[in-house]
C-alpha positions in Angstrom: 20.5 26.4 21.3 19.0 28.5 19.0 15.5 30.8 19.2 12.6 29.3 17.8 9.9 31.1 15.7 6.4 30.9 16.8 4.9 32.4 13.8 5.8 29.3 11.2 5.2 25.5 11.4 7.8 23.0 12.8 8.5 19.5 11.5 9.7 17.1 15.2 12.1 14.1 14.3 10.7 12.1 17.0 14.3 10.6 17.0 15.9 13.0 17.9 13.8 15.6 19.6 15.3 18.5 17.1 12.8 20.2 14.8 12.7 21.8 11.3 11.4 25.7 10.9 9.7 26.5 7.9 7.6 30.3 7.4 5.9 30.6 3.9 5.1 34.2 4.4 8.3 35.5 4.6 10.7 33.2 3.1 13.4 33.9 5.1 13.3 31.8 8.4 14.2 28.7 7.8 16.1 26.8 10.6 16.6 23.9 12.7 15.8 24.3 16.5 18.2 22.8 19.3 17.0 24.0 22.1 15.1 22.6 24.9 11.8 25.2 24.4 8.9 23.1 26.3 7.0 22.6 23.4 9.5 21.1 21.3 10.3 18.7 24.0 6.5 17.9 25.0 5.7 17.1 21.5 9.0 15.0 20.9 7.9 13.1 24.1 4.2 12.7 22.6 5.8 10.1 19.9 5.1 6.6 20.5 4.5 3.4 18.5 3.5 -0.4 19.6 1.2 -3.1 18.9 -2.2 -3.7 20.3 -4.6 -7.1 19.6 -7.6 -6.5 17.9 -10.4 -8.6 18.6 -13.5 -9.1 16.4 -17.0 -10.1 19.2 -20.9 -10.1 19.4 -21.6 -6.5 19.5 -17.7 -5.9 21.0 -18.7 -7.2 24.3 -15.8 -10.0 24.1 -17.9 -12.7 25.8 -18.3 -14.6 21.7 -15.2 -13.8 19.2 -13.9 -15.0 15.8 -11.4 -17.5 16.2 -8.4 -15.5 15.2 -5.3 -17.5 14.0 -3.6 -14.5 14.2 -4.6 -11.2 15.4 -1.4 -8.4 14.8 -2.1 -4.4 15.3 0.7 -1.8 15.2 0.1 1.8 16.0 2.0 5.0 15.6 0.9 8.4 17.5 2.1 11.4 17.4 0.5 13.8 19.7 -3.3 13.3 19.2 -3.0 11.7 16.2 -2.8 7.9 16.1 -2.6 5.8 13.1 -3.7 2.1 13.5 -2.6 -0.5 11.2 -4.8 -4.0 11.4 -4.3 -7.2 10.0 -6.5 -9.7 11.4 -6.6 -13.5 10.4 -9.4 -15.7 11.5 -10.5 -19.2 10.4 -14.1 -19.0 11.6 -16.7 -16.5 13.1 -17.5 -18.4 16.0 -20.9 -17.2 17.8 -21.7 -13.9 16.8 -24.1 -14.9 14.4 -26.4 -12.4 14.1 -24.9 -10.4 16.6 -22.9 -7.1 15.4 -19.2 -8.2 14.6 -17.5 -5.1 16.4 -13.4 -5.0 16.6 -12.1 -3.7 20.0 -8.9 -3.2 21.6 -7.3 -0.2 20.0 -4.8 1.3 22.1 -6.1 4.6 22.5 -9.7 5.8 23.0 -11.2 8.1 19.9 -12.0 11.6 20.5 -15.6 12.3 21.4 -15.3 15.1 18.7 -18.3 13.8 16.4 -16.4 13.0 13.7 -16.5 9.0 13.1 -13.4 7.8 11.0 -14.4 5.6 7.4 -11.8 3.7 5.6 -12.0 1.3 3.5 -10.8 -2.0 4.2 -9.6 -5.5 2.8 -11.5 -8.6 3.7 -9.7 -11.2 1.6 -11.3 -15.0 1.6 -11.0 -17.8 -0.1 -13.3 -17.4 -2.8 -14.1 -14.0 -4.7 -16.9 -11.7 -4.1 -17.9 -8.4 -5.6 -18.2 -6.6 -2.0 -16.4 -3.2 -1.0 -15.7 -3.2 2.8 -15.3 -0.5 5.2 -14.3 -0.3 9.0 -16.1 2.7 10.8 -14.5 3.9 14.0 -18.1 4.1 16.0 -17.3 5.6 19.6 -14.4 5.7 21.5 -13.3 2.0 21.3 -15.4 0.4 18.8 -15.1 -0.4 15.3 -17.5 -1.6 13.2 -18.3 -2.8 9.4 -20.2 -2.2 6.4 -20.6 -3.1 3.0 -21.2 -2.2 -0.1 -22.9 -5.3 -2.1 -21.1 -4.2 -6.0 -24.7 -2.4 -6.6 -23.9 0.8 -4.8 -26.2 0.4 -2.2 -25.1 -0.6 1.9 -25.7 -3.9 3.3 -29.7 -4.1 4.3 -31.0 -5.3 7.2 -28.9 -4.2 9.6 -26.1 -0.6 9.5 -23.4 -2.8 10.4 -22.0 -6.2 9.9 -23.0 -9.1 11.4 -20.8 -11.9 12.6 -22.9 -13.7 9.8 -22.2 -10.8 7.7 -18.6 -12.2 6.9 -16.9 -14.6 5.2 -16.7 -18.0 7.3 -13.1 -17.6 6.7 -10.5 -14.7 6.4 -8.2 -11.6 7.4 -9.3 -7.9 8.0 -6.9 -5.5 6.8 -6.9 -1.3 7.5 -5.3 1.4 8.1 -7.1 4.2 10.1 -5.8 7.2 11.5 -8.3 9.2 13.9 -7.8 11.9 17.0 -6.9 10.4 20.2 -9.1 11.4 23.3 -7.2 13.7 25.8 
């Protein structure tokens, strides 16, 4: 195969294990790498994608869930980087009351790097509210919830959902893409 530059960035096909060259200082190397240098191959190998269960319980502890009619996660990660896709249907909150409604089972631990992932996410229901949701990626297996009431200001009396917190019926939706621990 060809050299490889080291002074560029590379694209990976995870597909096929061959990679793209492209160096905006010079201009002039611009190439697609064959051959079988480690880190091409290491990276290519680091590719994965699957499905995981989510699973919403008092303070993520699993003993008391949400009864979840259907509870689909897919993930992609490349290298460190994982992206988790959630759709989460559930047709009552079961126990957790006013116990913190944390989501667990994500496939790969986050990165004790300080930095706790925020999206926002859908919590659709049967009838219409004014709220703003958002999952928060807390430590390195737990997600939790928060609120904005449609005044600007975080859910009071407690800095995360509580199973009570929720609608008595729906399905969470996100996507969330964080560093993997090594």
């Amino acid at each position: 195969g060809q050299n490889c530059f080291v002074d560029g960035v590379y694209f990976i096909n995870p597909g096929t294990g061959k990679s793209i060259y492209l160096n905006n200082t010079t201009g002039n190397k611009i190439g697609v790498c064959t051959g079988t240098a480690t880190i091409f191959a290491a990276a290519a190998n680091e590719y994965t994608q699957g499905t995981w269960t989510p699973v919403i319980s008092a303070d993520g502890a699993g003993a008391l869930t949400f009864t979840a009619s259907s509870a689909v996660g897919t993930y992609v990660k490349n290298g460190p980087l994982v992206t988790l896709i959630c759709e989460y249907d559930y047709t009552n909150r079961g126990s957790v009351g006013s116990s913190y409604a944390f989501m667990t089972g994500v496939p790969f631990q986050r990165a004790a790097d300080g930095v706790e992932p925020v999206v926002f996410c859908a919590i659709n229901q049967a009838s219409f509210d004014t709220k703003t949701y958002q999952a928060i990626f807390l430590s390195s297996a737990v997600i939790a919830f928060q609120y904005n009431n449609g005044e600007g200001a975080l859910y009071t009396g407690s800095p995360y959902m509580l199973g009570d917190s929720f609608p008595t019926s729906g399905t969470v939706r996100f996507v969330m893409t964080y560093i993997a621990a090594s």
